[in-house]
C-alpha positions in Angstrom: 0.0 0.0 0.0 1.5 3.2 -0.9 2.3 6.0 1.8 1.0 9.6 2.4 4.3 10.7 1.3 3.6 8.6 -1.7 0.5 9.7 -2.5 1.2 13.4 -1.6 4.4 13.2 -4.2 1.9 12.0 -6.8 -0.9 14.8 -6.2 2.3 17.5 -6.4 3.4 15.9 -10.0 2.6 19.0 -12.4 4.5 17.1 -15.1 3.5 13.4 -14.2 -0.6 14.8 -14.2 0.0 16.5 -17.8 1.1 13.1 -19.0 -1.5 10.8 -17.1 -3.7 12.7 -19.2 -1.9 12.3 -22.6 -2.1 8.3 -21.8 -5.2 8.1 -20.8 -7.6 8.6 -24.0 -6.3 5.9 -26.7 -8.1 5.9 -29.7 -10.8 3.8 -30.8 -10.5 2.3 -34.2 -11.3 -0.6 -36.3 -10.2 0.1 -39.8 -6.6 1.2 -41.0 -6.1 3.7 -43.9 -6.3 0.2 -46.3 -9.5 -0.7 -44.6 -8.5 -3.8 -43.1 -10.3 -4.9 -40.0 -8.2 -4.4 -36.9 -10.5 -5.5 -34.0 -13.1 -8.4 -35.4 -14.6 -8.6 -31.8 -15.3 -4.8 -31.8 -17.1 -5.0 -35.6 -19.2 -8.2 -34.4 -19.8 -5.6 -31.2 -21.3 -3.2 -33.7 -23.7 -5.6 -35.3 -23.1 -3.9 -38.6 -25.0 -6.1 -41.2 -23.7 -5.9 -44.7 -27.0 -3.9 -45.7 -26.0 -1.1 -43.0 -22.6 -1.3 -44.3 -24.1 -0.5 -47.7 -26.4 2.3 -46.2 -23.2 3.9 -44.3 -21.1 3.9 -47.6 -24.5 5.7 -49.3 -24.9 8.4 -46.9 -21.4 9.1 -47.1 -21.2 9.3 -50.8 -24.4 11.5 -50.7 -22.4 14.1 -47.9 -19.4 13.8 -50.6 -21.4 14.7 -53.3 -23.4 17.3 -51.7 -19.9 18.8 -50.8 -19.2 18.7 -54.4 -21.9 20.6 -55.8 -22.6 23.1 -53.1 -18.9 24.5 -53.4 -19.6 24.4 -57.1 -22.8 26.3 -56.8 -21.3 28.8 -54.3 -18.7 29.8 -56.8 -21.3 30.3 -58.9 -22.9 32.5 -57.0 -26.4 30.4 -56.5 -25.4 29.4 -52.9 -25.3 31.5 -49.7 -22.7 30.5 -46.9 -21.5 26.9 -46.9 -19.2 25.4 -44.8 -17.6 22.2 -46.6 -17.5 18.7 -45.5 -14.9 16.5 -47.0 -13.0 14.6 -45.0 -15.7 14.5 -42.3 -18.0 11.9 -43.8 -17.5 9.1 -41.2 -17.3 11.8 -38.2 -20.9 12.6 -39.7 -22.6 10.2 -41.4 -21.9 6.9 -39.9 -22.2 8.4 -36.2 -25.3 10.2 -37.3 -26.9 6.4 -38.7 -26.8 4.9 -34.7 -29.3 7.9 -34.0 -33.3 7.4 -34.9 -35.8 9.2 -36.3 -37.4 10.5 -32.5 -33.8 11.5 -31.2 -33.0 15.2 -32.0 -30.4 17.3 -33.8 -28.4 19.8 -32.5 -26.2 20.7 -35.5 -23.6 23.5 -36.2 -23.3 24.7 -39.5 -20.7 22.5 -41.2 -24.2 19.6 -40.3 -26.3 20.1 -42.5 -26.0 16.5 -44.0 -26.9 15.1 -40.9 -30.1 17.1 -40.8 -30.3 16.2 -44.8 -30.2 12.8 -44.0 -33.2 12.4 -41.2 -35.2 14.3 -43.5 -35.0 17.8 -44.9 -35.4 18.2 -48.2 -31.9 19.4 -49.8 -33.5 22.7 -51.7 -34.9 24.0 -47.9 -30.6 23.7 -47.1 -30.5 26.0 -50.2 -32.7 28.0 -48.9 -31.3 28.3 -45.6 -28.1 29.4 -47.0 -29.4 32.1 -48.8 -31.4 33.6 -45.8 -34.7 32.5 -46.9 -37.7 31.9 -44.1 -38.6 28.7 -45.7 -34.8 27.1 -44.8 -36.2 27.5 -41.7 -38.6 25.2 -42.1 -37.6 21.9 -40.8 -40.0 19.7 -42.2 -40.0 17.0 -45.1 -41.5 17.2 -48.4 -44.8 15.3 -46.8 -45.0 18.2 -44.1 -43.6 16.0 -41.4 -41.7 17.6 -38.4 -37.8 16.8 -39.1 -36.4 16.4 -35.1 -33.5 18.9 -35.5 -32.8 22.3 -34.6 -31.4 25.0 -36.9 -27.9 24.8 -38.0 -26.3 26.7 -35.3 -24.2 29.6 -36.9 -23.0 30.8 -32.6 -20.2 28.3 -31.8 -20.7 26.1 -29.2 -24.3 27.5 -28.6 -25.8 24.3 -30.0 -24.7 22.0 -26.4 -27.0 23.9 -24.3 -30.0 23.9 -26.5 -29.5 20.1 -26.5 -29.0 20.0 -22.8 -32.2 21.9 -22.2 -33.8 19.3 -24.9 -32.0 15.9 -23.6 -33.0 16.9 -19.7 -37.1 17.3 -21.2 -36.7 13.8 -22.8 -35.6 12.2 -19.6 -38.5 14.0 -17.5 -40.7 12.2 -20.4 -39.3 9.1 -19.7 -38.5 9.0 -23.5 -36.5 6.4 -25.3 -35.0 9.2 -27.2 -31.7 11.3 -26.9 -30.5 14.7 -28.3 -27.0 14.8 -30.2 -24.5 17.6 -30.7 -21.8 18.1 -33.1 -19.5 20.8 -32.7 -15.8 21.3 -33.9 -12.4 21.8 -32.3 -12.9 25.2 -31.7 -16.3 24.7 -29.7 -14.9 23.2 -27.0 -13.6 27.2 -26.1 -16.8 28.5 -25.6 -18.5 29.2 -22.4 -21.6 27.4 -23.9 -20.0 24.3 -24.5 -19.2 24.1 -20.6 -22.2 24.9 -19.8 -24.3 22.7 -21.7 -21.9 19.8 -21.0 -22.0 20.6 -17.1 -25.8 21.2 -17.0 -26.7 17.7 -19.3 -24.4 15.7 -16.8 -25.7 17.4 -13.5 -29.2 16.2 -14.4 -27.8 12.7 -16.0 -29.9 14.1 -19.0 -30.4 11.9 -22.0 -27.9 13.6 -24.9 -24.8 12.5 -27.0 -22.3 15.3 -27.6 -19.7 15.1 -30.6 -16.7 17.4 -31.2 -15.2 16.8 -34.5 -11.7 17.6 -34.0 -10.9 18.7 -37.8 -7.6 20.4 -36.7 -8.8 23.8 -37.3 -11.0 26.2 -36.0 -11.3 28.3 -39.1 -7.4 29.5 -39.8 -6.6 28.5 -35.8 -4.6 25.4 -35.6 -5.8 22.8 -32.7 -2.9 23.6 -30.7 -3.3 26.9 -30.1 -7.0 26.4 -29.5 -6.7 24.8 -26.2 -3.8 23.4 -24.2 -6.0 20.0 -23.4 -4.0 17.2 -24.6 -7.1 15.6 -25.7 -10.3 17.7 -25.7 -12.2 14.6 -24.5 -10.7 15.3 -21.6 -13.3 18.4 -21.1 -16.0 16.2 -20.8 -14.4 14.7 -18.0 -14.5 18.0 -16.0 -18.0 17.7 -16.3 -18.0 13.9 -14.5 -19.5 12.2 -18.0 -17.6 9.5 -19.7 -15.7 10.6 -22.8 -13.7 9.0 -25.4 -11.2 9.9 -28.7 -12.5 7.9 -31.9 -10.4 7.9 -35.0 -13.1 9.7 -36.9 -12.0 8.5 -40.6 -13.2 5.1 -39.6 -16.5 4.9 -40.3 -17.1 1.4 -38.0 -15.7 2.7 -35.4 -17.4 6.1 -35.2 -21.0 4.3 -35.3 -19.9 2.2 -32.3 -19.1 4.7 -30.2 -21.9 6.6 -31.6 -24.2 3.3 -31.1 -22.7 2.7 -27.5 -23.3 6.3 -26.2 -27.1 6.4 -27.2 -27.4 3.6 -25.6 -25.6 4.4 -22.5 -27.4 7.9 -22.4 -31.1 6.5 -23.3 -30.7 4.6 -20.3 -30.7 7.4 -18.0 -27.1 7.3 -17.2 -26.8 10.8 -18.4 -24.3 11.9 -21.1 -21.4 11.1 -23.2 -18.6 13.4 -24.7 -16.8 11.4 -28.1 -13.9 13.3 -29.5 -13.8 12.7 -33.3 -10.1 12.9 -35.0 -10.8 13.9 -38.6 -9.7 16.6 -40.8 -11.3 19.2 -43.0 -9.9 18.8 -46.5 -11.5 22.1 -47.8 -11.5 25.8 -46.6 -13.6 26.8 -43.4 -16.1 28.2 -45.6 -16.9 29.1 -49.2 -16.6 32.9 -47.9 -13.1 33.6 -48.7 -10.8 31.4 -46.6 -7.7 30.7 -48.3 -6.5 27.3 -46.2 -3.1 27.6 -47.6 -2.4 30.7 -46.0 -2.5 28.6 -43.1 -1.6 25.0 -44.0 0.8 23.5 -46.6 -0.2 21.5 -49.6 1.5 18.7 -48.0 -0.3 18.2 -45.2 -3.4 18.7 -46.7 -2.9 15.9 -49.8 -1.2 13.5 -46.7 -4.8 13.5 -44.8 -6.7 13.3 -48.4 -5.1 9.6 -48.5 -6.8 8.4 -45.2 -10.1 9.8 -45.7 -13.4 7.8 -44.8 -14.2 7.0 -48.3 -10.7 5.3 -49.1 -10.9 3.0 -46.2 -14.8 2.5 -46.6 -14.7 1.5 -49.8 -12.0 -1.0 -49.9 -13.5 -3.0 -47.0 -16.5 -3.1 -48.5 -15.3 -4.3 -51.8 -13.1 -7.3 -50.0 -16.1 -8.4 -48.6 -17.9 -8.3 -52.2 -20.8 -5.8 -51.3 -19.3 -3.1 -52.8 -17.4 -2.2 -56.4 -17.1 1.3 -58.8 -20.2 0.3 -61.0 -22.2 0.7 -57.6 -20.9 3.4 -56.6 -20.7 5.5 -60.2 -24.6 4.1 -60.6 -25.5 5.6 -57.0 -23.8 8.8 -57.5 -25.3 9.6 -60.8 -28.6 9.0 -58.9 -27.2 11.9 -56.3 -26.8 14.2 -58.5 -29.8 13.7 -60.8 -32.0 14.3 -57.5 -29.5 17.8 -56.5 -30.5 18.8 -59.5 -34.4 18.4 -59.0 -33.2 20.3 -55.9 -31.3 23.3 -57.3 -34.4 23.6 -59.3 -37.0 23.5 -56.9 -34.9 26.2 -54.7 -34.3 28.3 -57.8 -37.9 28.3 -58.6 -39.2 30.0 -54.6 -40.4 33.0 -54.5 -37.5 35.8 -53.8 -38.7 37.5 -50.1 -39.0 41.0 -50.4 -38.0 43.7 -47.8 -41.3 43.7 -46.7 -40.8 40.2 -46.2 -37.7 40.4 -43.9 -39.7 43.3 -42.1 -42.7 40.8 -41.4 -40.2 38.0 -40.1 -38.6 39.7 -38.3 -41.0 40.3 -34.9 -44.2 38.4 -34.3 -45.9 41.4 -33.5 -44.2 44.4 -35.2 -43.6 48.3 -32.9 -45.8 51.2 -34.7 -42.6 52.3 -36.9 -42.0 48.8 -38.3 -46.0 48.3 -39.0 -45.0 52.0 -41.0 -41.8 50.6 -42.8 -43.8 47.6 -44.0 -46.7 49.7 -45.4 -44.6 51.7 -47.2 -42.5 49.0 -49.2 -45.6 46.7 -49.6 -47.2 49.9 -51.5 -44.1 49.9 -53.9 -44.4 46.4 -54.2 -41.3 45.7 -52.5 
């Protein structure tokens, strides 16, 4: 049994603490960058059947894809802010497939495949990005209520509107759980603290991702925080928290699959630190992410991103080859196109319109402003 002296040395060990840290977070994975299985009793924890497989490999293509032509349509001009997602596919996509259709979304704006995938209709994304009230409609074609929250342009903000959300489904006694995603950079804010802190005080039912992408917009990860591992936040907060290598698309849906789980139960929350990368610039808004990075580093992540690994898995195991995948992506962009067009084709708002939306019951001066403009037809 140690001594006091022992134990006192060991409370008193600036140095020995910063590295108990370091050691303590390994990270979970179960495919390589040449997608060979690493841990088979891991993927038979999963219970991935080849059809999810299939449907993982899908929704990733489809976030790919989307990538693709949003950029495309932002140079052109015919998008509004957009935040691209290569690189982040598994990190998104295959930890948003453990979630169901009565948890809720809490996403930040680099998310909207996510909210894409449990529902909304791609030209209301258009929409949103161009400032028009109808992206704010979070509803399917049918008319059915989509169980996510607005993209969340304040950083961070997103972890206390789930909190709030997560602690309401508990009190309900609901098999149901609210999920966050934030990045890197999130985990600076006060509202990320707070939101964690509040959600694990109350054991509330909620799943909180940081996708640690290495940047928060031109700021490299280690100047964002001195953590070595921001998972280790979530344990100031008394939840469990883990580091998943978040280009492995198995991996992130069993953590993601374990957590809902765990937090569904009423055993309160669960921090996952995703390692990934963002390929592309911050935004489509000007940032220039060689001002900041090298070519180098940037073409050295491209070869372990989630769809490399993905694909050649699946295509050992036979489920999976080009013909597939060229047949399924045609079919992406033939229905982004039906999109484009249905966005293109909405009403422009008028500034009478932006008046109207923006108080539910307008002051005297407003009521005035909108008068006027609707009587010039504007």
């Amino acid at each position: 049994m140690a001594s006091i002296a022992d134990a006192n040395k060991k409370v008193l060990d600036f140095d020995g603490q910063l590295q108990a840290q370091d050691d303590f977070f390994p990270t979970l994975k179960l495919l390589d960058n040449d997608g060979k299985l690493l841990d088979k009793a891991a993927y038979k924890r999963s219970e991935l059947t080849d059809e999810d497989l299939v449907a993982i490999m899908k929704k990733m293509l489809f976030s790919r894809q989307l990538d693709i032509r949003s950029t495309k349509l932002a140079k052109q001009g015919r998008f509004g802010f957009f935040a691209p997602t290569a690189g982040q596919e598994a990190s998104q996509m295959a930890s948003a497939y453990a979630f169901g259709k009565e948890d809720w979304l809490f996403p930040g704006y680099r998310d909207i495949p996510e909210i894409v995938d449990k529902g909304w209709p791609v030209w209301k994304a258009i929409l949103w990005s161009r400032g028009h009230a109808k992206g704010n409609e979070f509803t399917t074609e049918d008319g059915e209520p989509v169980n996510s929250w607005m993209p969340q342009i304040i950083i961070g903000a997103q972890y206390v509107e789930a909190a709030g959300v997560a602690l309401g489904l508990k009190k309900r006694k609901q098999d149901a759980v609210a999920y966050a995603y934030t990045g890197d950079g999130g985990t600076s804010q006060g509202d990320f603290y707070e939101g964690v802190n509040f959600a694990s005080a109350y054991k509330a039912n909620a799943v909180f991702f940081v996708q640690n992408n290495g940047y928060a917009i031109s700021t490299p990860r280690a100047l964002q925080t001195a953590a070595p591992h921001l998972a280790a936040k979530g344990w100031g907060s008394g939840i469990p928290s883990l580091v998943v290598d978040g280009m492995d698309p198995l991996a992130m849906y069993l953590a993601a699959k374990e957590a809902r789980a765990w937090a569904a139960a009423g055993n309160g929350p669960v921090l996952i630190e995703t390692l990934t990368n963002r390929l592309e610039p911050h935004s489509t808004a000007g940032d220039d992410p060689l001002r900041y990075r090298t070519k180098e580093d940037i073409a050295e992540w491209w070869k372990k991103e989630p769809l490399i690994r993905m694909r050649k898995f699946m295509s050992e195991k036979g489920i999976w080859d080009d013909k597939k995948e060229d047949d399924y992506i045609a079919e992406v962009d033939s229905y982004i196109d039906d999109q484009i067009k249905i966005a293109d084709n909405i009403e422009k708002q008028k500034i009478s319109d932006f008046l109207k939306n923006t108080l539910e019951v307008p002051g005297q001066a407003m009521k005035e402003q909108i008068e006027h403009f609707e009587s010039e037809g504007k």
